[in-house]
N, CA, C and O of each residue as an XYZ file, in Angstrom:
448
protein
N     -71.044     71.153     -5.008
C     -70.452     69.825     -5.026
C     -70.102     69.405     -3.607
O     -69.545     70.230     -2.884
N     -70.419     68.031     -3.090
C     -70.041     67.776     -1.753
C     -68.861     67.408     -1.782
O     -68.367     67.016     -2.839
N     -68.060     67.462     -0.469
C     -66.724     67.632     -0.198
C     -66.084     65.996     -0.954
O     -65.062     66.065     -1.636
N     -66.637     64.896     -0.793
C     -66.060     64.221     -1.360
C     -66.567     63.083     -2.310
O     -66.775     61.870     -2.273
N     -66.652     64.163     -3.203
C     -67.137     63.544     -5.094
C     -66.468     64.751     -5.744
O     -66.424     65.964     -5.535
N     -65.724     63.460     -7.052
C     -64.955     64.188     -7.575
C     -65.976     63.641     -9.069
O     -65.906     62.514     -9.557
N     -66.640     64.473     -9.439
C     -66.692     64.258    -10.952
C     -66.185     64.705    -12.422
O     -66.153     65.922    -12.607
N     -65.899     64.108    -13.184
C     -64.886     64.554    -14.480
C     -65.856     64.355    -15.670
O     -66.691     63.454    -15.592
N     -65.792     65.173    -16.807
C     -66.434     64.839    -18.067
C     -65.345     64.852    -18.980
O     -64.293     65.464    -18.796
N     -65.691     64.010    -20.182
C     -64.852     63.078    -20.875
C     -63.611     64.572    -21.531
O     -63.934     65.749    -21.370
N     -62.615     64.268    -22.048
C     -61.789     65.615    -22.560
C     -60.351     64.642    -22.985
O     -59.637     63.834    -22.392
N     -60.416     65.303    -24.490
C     -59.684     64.257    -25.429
C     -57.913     64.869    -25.003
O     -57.151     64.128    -25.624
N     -57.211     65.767    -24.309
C     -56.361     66.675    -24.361
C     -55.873     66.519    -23.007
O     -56.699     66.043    -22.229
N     -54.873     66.767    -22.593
C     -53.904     66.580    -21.045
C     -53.341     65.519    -21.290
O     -52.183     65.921    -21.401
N     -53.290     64.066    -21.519
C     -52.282     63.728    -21.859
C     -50.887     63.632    -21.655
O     -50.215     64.487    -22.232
N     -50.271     62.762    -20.945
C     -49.195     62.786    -20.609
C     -48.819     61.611    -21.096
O     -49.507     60.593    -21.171
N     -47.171     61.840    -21.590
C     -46.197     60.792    -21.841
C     -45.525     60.575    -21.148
O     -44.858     61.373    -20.491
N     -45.516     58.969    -21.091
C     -44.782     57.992    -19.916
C     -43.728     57.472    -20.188
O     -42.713     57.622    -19.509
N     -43.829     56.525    -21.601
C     -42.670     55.870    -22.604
C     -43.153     56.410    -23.779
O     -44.251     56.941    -23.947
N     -42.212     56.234    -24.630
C     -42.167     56.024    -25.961
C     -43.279     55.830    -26.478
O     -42.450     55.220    -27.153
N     -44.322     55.699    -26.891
C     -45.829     54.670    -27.217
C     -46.302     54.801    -26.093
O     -46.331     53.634    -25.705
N     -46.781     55.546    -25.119
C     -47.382     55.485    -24.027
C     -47.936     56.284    -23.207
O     -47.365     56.566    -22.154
N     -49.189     56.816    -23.539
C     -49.820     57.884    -23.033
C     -50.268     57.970    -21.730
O     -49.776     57.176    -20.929
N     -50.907     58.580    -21.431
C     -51.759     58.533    -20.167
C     -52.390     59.604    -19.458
O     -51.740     60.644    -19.558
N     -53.542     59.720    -18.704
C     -54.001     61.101    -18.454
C     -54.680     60.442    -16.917
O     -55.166     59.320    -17.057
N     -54.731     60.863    -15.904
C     -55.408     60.062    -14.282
C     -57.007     61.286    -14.528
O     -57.086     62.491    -14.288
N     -57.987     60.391    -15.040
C     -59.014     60.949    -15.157
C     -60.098     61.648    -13.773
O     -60.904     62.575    -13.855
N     -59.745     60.822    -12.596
C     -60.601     60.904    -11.458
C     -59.736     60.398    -10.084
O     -58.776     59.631    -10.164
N     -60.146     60.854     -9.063
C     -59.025     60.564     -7.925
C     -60.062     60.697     -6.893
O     -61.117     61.303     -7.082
N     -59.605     59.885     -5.367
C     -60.125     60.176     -4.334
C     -58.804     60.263     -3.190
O     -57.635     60.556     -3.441
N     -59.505     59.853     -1.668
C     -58.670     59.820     -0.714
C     -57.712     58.406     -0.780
O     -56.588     58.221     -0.313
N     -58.612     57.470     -1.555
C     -57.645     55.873     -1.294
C     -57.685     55.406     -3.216
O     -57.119     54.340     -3.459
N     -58.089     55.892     -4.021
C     -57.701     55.691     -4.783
C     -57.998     56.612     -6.060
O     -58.750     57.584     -6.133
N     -56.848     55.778     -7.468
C     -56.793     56.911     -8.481
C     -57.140     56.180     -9.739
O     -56.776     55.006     -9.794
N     -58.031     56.876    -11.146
C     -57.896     56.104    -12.080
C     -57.563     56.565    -13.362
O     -58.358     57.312    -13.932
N     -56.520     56.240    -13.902
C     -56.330     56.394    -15.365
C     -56.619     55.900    -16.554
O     -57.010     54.743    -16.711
N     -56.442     56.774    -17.533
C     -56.421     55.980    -18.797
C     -55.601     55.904    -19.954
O     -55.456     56.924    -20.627
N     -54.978     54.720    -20.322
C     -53.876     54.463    -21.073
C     -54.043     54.549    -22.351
O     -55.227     54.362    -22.630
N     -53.151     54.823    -23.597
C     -53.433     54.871    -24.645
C     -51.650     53.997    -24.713
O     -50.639     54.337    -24.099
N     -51.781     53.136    -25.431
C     -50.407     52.626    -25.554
C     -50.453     52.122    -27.123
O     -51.457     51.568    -27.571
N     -49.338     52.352    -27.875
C     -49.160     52.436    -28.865
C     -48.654     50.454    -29.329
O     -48.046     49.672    -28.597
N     -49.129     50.226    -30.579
C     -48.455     48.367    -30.640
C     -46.725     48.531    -31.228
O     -46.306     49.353    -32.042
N     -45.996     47.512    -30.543
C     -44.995     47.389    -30.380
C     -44.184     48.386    -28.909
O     -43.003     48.205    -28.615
N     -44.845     49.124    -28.354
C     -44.123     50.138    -27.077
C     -43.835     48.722    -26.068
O     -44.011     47.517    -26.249
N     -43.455     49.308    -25.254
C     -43.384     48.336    -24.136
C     -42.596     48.987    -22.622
O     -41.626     49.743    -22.558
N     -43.319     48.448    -21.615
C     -43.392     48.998    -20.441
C     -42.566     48.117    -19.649
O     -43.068     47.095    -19.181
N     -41.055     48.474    -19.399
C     -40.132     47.312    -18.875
C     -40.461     46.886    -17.064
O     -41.000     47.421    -16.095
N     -39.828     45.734    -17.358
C     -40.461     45.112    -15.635
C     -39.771     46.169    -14.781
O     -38.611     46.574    -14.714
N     -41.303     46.572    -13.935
C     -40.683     47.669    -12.691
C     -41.695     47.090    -11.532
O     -42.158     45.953    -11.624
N     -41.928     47.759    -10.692
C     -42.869     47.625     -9.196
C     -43.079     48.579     -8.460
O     -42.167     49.394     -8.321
N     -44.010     48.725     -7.943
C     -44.317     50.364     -6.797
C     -45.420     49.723     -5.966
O     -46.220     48.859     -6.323
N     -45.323     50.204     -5.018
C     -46.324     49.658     -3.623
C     -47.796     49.634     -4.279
O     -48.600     48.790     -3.882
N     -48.161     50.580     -5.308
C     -49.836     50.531     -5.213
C     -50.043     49.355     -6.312
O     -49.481     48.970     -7.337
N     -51.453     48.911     -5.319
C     -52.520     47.670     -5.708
C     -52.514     48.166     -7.322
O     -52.089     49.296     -7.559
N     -53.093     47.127     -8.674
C     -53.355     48.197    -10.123
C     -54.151     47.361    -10.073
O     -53.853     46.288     -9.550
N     -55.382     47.575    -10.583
C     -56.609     46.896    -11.349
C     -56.942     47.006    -12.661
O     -57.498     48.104    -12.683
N     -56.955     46.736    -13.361
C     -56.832     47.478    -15.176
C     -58.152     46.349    -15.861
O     -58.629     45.234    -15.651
N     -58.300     47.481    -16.755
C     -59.796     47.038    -17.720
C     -58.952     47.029    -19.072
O     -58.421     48.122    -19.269
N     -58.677     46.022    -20.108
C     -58.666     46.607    -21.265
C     -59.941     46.596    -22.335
O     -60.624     45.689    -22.810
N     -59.933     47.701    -22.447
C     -61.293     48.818    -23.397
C     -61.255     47.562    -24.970
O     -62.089     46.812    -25.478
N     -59.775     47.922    -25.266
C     -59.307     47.883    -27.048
C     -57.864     47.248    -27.341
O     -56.920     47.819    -26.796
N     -57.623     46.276    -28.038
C     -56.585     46.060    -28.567
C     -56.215     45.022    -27.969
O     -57.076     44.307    -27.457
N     -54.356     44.558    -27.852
C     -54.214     43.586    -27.309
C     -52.825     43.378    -26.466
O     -52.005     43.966    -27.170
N     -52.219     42.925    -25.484
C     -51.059     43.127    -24.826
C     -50.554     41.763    -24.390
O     -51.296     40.805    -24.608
N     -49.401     41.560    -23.808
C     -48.982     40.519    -23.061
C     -48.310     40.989    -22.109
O     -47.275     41.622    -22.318
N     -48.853     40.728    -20.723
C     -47.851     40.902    -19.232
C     -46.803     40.097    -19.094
O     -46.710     39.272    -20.003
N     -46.189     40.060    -18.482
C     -45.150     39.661    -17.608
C     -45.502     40.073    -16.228
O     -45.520     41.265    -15.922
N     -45.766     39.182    -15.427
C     -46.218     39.534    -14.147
C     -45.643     38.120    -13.139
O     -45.940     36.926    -13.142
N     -44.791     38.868    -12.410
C     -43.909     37.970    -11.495
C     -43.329     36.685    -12.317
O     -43.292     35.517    -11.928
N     -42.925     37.177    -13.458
C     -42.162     35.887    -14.275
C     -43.602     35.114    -15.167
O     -43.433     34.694    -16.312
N     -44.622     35.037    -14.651
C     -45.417     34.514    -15.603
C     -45.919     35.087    -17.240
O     -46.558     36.138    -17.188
N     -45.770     34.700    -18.201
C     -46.818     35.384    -19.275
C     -48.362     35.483    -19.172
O     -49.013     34.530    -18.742
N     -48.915     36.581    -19.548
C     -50.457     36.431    -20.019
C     -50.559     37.058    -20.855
O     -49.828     38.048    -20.841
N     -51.549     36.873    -22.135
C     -52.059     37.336    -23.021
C     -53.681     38.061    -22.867
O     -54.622     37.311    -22.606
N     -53.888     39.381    -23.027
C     -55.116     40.058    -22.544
C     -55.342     40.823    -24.122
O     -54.438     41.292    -24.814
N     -56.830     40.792    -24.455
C     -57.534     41.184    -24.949
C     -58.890     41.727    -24.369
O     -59.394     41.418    -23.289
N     -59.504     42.837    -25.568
C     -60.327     43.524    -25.139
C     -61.381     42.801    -24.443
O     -62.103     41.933    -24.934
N     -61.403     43.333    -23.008
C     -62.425     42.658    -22.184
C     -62.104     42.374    -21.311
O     -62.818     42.079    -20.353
N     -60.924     42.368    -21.352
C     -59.771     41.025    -20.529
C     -59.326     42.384    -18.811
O     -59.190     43.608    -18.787
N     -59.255     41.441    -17.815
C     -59.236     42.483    -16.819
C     -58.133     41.562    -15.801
O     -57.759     40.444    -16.156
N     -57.745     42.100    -14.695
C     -56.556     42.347    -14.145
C     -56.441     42.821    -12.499
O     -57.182     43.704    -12.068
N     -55.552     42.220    -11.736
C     -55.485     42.709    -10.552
C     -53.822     42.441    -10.406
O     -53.378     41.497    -11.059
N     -53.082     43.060     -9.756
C     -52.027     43.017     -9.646
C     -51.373     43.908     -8.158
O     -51.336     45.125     -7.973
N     -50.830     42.597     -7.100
C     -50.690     42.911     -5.856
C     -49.470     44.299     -5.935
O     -48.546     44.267     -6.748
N     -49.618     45.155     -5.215
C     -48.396     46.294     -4.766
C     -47.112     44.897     -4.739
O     -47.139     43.690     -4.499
N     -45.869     46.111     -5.210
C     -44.707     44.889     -5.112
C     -44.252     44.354     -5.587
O     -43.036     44.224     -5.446
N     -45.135     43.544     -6.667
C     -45.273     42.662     -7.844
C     -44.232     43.150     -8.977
O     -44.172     44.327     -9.334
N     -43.656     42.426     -9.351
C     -42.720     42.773    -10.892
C     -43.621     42.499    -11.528
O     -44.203     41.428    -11.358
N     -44.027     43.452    -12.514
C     -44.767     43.380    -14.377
C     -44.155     44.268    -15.029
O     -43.622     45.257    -14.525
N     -44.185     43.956    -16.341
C     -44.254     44.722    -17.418
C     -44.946     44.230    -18.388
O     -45.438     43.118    -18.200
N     -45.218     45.036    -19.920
C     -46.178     44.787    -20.613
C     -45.331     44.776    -22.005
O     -44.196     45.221    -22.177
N     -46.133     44.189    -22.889
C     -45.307     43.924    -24.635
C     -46.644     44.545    -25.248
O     -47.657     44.056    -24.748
N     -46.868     45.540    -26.245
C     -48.317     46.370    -26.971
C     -48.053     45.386    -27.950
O     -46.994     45.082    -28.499
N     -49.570     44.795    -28.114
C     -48.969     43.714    -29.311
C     -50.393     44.197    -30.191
O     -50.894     43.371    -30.955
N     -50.924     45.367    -30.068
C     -52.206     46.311    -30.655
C     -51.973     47.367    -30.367
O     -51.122     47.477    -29.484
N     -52.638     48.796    -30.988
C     -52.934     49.866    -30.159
C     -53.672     49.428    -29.365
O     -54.469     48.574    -29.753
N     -53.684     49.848    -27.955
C     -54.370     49.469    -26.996
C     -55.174     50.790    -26.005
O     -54.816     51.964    -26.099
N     -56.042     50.429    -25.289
C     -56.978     51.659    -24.318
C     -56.723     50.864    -23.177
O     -56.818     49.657    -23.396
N     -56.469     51.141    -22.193
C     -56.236     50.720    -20.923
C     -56.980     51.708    -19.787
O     -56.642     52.868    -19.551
N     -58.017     51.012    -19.172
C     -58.211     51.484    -17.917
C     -58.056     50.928    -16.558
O     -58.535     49.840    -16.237
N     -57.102     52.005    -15.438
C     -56.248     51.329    -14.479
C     -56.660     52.088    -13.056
O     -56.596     53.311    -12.938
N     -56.996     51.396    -12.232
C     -57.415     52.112    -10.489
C     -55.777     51.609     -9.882
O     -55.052     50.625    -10.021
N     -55.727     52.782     -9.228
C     -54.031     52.432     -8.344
C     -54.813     52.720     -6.654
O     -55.780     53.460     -6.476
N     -54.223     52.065     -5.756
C     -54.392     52.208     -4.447
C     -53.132     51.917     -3.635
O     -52.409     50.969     -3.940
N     -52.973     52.386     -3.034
C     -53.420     54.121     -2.958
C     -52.840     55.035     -4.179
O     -52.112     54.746     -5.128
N     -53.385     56.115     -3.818
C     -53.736     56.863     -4.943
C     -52.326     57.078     -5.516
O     -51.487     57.262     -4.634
N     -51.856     57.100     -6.780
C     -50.779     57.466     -7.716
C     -50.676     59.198     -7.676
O     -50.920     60.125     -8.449
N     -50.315     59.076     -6.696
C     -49.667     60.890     -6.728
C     -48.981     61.354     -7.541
O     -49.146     62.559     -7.727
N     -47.860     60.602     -8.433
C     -47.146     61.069     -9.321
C     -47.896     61.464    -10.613
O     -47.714     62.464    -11.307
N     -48.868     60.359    -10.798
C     -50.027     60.399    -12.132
C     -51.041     61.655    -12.102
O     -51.703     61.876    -13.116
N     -51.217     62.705    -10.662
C     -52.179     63.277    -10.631
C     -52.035     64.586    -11.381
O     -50.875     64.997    -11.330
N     -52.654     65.170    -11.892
C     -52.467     66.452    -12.990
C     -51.808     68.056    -12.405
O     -51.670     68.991    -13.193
């Protein structure tokens, strides 16, 4: 394997809990960034917080509403996302939901 490629194959288990309804496992990582994947349960909810890294998020499945710097949005499957470092969000699970999220720089706390 060359020094910098990280490849992962799929693995249903590791898993970590964040909140209440709120899974998560950081599937792949580099030098500038990290990516996870969310499993969030409907009705959980992720209260307004902020941390320096950039988030980019894919949702896979299901359905949510942000709060992002005081605004609402409503996201469904398909529905995708950028959100500056800094930024106040939080989220309302208004589905089971699949969430996939790139942090930059990399989420050290998320790494296994």
């Amino acid at each position: 394997m060359k020094e910098n490629i990280l490849f992962t194959k799929k693995e249903e288990n590791n898993y970590r809990i964040a909140l209440e309804g709120v899974s998560f496992k950081t599937t792949v990582w580099g030098s500038n960034t990290s990516m996870s994947v969310f499993h969030l349960e409907k009705g959980s909810v992720i209260p307004i917080h902020k941390h320096p890294h950039e988030q980019t998020g894919y949702l896979v499945s299901g359905a949510m509403k942000f709060i992002l710097d005081g605004e609402t949005y409503e996201a469904g499957a398909g529905d995708s996302w950028n959100i500056s470092g800094n930024i106040e969000h939080g989220v309302e699970v208004l589905e089971d939901t699949v969430v996939i999220e790139v942090f930059s720089p990399v989420r050290e706390d998320y790494l296994p």
